[in-house]
PDBQT receptor file of N, H, CA, C and O in Angstrom, charges set to zero:
ATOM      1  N   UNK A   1      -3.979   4.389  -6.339  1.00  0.00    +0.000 N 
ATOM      2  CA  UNK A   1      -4.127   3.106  -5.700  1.00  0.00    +0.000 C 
ATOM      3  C   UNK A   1      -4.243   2.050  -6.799  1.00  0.00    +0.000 C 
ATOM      4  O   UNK A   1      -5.159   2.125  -7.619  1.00  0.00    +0.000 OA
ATOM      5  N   UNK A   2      -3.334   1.061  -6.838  1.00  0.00    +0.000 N 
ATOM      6  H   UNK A   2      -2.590   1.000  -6.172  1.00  0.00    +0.000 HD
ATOM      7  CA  UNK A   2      -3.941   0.072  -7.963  1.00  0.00    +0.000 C 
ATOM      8  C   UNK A   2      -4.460  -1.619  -6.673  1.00  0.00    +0.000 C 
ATOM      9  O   UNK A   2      -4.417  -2.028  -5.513  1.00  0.00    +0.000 OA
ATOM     10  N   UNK A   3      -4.826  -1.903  -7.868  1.00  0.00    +0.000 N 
ATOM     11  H   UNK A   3      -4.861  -1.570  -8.810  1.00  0.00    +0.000 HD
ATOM     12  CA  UNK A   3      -6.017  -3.140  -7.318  1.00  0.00    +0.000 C 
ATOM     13  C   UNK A   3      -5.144  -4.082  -8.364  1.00  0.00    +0.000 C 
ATOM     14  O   UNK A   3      -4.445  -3.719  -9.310  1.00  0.00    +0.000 OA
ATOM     15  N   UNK A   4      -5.430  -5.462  -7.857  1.00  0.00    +0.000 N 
ATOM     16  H   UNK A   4      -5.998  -5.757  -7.089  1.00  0.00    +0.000 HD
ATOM     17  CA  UNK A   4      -5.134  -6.721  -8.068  1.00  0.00    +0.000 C 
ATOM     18  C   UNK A   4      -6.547  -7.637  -7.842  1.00  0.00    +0.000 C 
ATOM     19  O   UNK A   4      -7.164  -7.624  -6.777  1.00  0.00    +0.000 OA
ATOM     20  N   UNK A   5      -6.963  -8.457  -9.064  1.00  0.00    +0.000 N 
ATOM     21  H   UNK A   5      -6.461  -8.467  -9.929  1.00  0.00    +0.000 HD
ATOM     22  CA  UNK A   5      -7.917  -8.944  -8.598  1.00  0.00    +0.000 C 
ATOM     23  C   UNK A   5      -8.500 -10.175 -10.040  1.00  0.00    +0.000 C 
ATOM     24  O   UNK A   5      -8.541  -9.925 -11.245  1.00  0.00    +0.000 OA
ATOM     25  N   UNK A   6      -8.873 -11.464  -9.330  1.00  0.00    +0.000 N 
ATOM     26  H   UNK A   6      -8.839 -11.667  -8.351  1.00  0.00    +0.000 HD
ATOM     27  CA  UNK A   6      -8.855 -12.412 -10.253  1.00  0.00    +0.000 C 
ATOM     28  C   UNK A   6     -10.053 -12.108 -11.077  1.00  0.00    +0.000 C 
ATOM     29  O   UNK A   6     -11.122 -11.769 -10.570  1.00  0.00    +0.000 OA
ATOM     30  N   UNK A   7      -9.803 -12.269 -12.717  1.00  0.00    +0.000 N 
ATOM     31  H   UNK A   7      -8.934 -12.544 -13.129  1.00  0.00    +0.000 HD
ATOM     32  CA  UNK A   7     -10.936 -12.038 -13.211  1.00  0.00    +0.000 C 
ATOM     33  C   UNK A   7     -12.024 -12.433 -13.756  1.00  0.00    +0.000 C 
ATOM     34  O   UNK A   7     -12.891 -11.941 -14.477  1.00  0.00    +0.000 OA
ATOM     35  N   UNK A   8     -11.668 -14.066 -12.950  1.00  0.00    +0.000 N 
ATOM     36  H   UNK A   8     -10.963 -14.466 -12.364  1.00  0.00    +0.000 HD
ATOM     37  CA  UNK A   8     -13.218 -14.898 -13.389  1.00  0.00    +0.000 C 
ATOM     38  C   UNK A   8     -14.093 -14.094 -12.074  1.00  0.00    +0.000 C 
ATOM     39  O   UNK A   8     -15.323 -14.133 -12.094  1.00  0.00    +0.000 OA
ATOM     40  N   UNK A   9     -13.438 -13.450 -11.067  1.00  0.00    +0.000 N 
ATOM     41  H   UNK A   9     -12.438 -13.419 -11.051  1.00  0.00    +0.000 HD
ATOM     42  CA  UNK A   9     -14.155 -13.464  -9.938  1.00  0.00    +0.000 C 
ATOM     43  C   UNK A   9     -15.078 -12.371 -10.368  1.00  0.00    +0.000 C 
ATOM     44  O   UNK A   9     -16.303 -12.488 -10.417  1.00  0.00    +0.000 OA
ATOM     45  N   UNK A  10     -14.156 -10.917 -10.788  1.00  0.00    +0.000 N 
ATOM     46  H   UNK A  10     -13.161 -10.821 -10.749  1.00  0.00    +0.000 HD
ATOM     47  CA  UNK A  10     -14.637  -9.875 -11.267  1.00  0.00    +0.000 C 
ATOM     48  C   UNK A  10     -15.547 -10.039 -12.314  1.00  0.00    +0.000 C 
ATOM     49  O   UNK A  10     -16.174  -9.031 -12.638  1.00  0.00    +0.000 OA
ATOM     50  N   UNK A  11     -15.853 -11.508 -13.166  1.00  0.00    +0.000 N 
ATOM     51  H   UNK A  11     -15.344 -12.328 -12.902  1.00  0.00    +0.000 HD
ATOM     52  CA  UNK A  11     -16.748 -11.164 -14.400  1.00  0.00    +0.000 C 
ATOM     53  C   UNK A  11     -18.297 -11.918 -13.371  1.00  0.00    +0.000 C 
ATOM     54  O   UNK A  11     -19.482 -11.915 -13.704  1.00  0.00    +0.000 OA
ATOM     55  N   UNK A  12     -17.783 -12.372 -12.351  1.00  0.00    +0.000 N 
ATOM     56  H   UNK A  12     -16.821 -12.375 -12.080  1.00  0.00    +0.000 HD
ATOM     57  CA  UNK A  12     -18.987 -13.521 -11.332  1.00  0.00    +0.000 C 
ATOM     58  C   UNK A  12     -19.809 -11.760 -10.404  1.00  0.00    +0.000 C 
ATOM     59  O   UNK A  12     -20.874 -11.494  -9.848  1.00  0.00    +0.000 OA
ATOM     60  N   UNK A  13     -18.624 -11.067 -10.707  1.00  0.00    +0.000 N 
ATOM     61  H   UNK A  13     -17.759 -11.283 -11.159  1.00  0.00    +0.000 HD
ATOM     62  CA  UNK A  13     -19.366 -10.130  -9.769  1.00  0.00    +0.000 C 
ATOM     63  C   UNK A  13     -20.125  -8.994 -10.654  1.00  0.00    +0.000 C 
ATOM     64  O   UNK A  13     -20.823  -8.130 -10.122  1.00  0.00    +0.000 OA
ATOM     65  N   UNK A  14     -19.904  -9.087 -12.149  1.00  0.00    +0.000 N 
ATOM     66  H   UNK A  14     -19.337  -9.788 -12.581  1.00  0.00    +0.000 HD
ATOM     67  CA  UNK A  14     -20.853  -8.274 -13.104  1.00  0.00    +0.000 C 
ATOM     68  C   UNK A  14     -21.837  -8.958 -13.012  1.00  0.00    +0.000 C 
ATOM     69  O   UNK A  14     -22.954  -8.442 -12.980  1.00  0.00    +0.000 OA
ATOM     70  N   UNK A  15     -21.658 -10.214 -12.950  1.00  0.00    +0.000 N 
ATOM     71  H   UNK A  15     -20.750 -10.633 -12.976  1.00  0.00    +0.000 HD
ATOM     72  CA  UNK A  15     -23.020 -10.965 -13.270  1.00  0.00    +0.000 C 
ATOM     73  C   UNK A  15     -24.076 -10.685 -12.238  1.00  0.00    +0.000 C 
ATOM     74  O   UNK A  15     -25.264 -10.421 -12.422  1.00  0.00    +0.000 OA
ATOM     75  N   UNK A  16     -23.252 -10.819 -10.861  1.00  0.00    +0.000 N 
ATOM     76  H   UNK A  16     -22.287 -11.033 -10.712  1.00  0.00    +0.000 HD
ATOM     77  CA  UNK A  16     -24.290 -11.120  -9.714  1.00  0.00    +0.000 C 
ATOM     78  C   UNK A  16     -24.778  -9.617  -9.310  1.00  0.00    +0.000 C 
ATOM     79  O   UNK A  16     -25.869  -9.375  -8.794  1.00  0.00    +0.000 OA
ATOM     80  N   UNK A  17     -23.819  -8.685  -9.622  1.00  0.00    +0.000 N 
ATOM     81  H   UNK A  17     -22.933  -8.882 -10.041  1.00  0.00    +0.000 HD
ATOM     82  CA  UNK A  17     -23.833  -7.419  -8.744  1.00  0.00    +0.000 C 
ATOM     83  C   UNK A  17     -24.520  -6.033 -10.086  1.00  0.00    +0.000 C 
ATOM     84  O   UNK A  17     -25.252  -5.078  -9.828  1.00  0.00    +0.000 OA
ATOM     85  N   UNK A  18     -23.951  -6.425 -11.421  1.00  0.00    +0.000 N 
ATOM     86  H   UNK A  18     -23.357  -7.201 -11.631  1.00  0.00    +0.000 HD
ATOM     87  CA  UNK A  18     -23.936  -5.517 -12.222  1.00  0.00    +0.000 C 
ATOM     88  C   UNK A  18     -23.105  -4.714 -12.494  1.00  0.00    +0.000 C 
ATOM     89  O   UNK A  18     -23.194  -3.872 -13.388  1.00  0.00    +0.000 OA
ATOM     90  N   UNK A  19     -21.943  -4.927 -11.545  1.00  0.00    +0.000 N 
ATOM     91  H   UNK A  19     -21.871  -5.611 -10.819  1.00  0.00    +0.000 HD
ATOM     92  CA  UNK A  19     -20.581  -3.927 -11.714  1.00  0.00    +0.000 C 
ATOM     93  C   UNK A  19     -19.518  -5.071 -11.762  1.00  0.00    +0.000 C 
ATOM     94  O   UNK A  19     -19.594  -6.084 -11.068  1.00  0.00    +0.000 OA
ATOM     95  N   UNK A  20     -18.386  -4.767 -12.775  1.00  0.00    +0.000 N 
ATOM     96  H   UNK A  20     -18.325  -3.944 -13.339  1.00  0.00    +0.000 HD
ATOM     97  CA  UNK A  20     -17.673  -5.545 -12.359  1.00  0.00    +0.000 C 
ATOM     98  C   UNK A  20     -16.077  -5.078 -11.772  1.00  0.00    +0.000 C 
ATOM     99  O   UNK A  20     -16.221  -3.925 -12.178  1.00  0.00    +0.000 OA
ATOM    100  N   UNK A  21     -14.631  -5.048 -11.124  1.00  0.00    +0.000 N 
ATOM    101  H   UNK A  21     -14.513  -5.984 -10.793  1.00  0.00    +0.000 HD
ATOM    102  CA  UNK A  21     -14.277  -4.794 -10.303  1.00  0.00    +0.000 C 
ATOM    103  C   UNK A  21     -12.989  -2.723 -11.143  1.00  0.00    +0.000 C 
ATOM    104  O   UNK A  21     -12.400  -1.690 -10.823  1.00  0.00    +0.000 OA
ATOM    105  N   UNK A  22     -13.515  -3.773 -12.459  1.00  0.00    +0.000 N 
ATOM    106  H   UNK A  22     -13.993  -4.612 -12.719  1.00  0.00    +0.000 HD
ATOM    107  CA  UNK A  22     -12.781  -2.906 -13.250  1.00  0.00    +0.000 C 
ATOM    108  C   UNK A  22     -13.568  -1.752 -13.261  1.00  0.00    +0.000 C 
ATOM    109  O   UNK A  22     -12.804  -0.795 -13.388  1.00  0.00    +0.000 OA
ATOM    110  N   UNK A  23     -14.874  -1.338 -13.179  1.00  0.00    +0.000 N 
ATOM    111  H   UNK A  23     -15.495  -2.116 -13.075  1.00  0.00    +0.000 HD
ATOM    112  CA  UNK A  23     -15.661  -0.380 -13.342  1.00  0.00    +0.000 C 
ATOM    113  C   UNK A  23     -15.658   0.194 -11.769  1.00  0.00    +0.000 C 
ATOM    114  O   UNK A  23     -15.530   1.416 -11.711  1.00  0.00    +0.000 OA
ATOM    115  N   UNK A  24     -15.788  -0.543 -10.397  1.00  0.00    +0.000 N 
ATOM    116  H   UNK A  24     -15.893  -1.536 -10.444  1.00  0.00    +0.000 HD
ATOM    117  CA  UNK A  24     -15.952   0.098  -9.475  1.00  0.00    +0.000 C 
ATOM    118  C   UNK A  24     -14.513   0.534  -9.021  1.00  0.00    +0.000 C 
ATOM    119  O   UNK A  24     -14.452   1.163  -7.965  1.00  0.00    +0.000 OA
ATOM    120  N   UNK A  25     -13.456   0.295  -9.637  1.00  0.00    +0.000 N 
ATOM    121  H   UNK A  25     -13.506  -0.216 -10.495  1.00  0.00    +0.000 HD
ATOM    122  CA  UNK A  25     -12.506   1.106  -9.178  1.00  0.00    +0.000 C 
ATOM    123  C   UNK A  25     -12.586   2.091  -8.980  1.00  0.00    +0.000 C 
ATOM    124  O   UNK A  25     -12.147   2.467  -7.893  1.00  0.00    +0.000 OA
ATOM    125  N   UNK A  26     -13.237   3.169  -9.973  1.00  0.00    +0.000 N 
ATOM    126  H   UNK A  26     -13.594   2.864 -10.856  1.00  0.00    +0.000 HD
ATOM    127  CA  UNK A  26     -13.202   4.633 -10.451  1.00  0.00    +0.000 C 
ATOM    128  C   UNK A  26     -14.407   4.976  -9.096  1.00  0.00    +0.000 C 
ATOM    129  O   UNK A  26     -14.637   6.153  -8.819  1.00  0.00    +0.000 OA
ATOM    130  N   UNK A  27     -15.041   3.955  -8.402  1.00  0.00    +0.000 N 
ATOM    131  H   UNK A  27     -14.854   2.999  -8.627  1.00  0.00    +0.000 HD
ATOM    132  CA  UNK A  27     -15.757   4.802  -6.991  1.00  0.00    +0.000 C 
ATOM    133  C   UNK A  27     -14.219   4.830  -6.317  1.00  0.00    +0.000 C 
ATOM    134  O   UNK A  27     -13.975   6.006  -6.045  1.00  0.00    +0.000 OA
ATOM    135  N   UNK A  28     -13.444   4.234  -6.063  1.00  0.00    +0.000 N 
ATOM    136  H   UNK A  28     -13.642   3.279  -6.284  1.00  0.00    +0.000 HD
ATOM    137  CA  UNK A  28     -12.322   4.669  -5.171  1.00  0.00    +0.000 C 
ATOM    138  C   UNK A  28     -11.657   6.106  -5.454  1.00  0.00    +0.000 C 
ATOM    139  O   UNK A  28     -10.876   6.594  -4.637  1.00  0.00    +0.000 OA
ATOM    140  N   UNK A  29     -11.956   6.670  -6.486  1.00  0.00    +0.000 N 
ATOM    141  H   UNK A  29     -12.591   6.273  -7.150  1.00  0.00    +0.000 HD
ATOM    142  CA  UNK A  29     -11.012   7.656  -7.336  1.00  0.00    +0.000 C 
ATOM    143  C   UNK A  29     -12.371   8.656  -6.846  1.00  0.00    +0.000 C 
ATOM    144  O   UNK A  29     -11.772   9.624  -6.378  1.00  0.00    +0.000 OA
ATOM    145  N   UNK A  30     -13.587   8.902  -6.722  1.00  0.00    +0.000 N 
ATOM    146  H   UNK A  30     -14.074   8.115  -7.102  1.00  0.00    +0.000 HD
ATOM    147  CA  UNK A  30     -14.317   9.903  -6.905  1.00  0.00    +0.000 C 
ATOM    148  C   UNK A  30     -14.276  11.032  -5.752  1.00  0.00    +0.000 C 
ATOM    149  O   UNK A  30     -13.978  10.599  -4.638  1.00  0.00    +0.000 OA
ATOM    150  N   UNK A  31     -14.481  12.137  -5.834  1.00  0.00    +0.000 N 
ATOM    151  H   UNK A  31     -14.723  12.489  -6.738  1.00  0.00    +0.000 HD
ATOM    152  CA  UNK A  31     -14.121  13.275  -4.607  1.00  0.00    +0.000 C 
ATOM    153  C   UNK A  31     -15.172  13.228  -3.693  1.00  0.00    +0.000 C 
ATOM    154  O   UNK A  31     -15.002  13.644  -2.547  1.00  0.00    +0.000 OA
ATOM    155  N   UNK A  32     -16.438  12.685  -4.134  1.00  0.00    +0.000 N 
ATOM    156  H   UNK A  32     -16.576  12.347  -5.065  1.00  0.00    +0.000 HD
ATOM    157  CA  UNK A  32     -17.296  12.742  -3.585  1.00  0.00    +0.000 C 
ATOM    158  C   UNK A  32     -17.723  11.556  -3.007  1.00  0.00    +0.000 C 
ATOM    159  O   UNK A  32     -18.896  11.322  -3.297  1.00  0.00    +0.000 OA
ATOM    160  N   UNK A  33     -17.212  10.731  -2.303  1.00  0.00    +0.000 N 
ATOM    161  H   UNK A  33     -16.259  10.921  -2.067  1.00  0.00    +0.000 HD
ATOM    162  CA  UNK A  33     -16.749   9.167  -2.199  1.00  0.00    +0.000 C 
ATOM    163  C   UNK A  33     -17.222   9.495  -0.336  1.00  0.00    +0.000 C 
ATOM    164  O   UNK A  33     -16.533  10.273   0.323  1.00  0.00    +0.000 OA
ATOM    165  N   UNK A  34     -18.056   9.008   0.087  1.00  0.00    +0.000 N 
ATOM    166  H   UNK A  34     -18.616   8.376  -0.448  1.00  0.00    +0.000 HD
ATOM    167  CA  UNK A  34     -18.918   8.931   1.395  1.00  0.00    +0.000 C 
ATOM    168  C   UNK A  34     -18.902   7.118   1.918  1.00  0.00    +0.000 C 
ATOM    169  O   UNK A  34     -19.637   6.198   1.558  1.00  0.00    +0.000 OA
ATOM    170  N   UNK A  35     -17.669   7.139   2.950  1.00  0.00    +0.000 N 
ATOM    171  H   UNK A  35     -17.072   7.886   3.242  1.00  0.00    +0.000 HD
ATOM    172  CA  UNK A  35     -17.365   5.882   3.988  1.00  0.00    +0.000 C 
ATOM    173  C   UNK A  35     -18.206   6.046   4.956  1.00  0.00    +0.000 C 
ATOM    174  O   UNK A  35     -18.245   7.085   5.614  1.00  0.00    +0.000 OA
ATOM    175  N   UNK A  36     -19.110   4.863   5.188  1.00  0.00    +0.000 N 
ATOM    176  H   UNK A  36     -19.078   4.019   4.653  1.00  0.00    +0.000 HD
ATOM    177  CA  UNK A  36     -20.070   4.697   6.350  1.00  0.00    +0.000 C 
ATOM    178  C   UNK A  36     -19.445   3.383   7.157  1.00  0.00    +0.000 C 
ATOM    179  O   UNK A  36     -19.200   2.237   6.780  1.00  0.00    +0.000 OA
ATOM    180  N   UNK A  37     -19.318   3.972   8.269  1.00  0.00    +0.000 N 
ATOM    181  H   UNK A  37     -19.517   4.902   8.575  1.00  0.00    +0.000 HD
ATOM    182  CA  UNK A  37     -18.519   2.316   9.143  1.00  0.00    +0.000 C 
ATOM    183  C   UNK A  37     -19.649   1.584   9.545  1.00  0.00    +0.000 C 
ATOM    184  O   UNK A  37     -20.808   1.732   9.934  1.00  0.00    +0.000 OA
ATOM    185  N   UNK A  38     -18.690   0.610   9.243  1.00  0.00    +0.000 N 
ATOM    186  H   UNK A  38     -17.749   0.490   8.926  1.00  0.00    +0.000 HD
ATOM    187  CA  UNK A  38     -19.572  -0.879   9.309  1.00  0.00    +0.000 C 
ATOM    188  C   UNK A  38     -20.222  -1.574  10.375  1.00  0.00    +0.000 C 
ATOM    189  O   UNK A  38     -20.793  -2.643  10.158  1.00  0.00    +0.000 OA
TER     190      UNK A  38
Protein backbone atom coordinates (compact mmCIF):
# COMPACT_ATOMS: atom_id res chain seq x y z
CA UNK A 1 0.00 0.00 0.00
CA UNK A 2 1.72 3.34 -0.52
CA UNK A 3 0.50 6.60 1.18
CA UNK A 4 0.65 10.14 -0.10
CA UNK A 5 0.73 12.71 2.41
CA UNK A 6 1.76 16.49 2.96
CA UNK A 7 4.69 16.86 5.08
CA UNK A 8 4.33 19.95 7.02
CA UNK A 9 1.15 18.06 8.11
CA UNK A 10 3.06 14.82 8.99
CA UNK A 11 5.88 16.85 10.95
CA UNK A 12 2.41 18.89 12.90
CA UNK A 13 1.43 15.34 13.66
CA UNK A 14 5.00 14.26 15.36
CA UNK A 15 4.66 17.16 17.21
CA UNK A 16 1.10 16.85 18.44
CA UNK A 17 0.78 13.01 18.40
CA UNK A 18 4.53 11.75 18.73
CA UNK A 19 4.37 9.73 15.57
CA UNK A 20 4.80 11.11 12.50
CA UNK A 21 2.98 9.64 9.21
CA UNK A 22 6.23 8.13 7.94
CA UNK A 23 6.69 5.99 11.09
CA UNK A 24 2.95 4.90 11.42
CA UNK A 25 2.90 3.48 8.11
CA UNK A 26 4.74 0.32 9.20
CA UNK A 27 1.30 -0.15 11.75
CA UNK A 28 -0.44 -0.71 8.32
CA UNK A 29 2.23 -3.41 7.36
CA UNK A 30 2.11 -5.32 10.90
CA UNK A 31 0.42 -9.04 11.08
CA UNK A 32 -0.75 -8.34 14.17
CA UNK A 33 -2.70 -5.13 13.22
CA UNK A 34 -6.33 -5.28 15.33
CA UNK A 35 -9.37 -2.90 13.44
CA UNK A 36 -11.96 -1.85 15.99
CA UNK A 37 -15.08 -0.16 14.17
CA UNK A 38 -15.80 3.05 14.85
Amino acid sequence: MQFEFDPDKSRQNKEKHGIDFIEAQVLWCDDELVEIPA
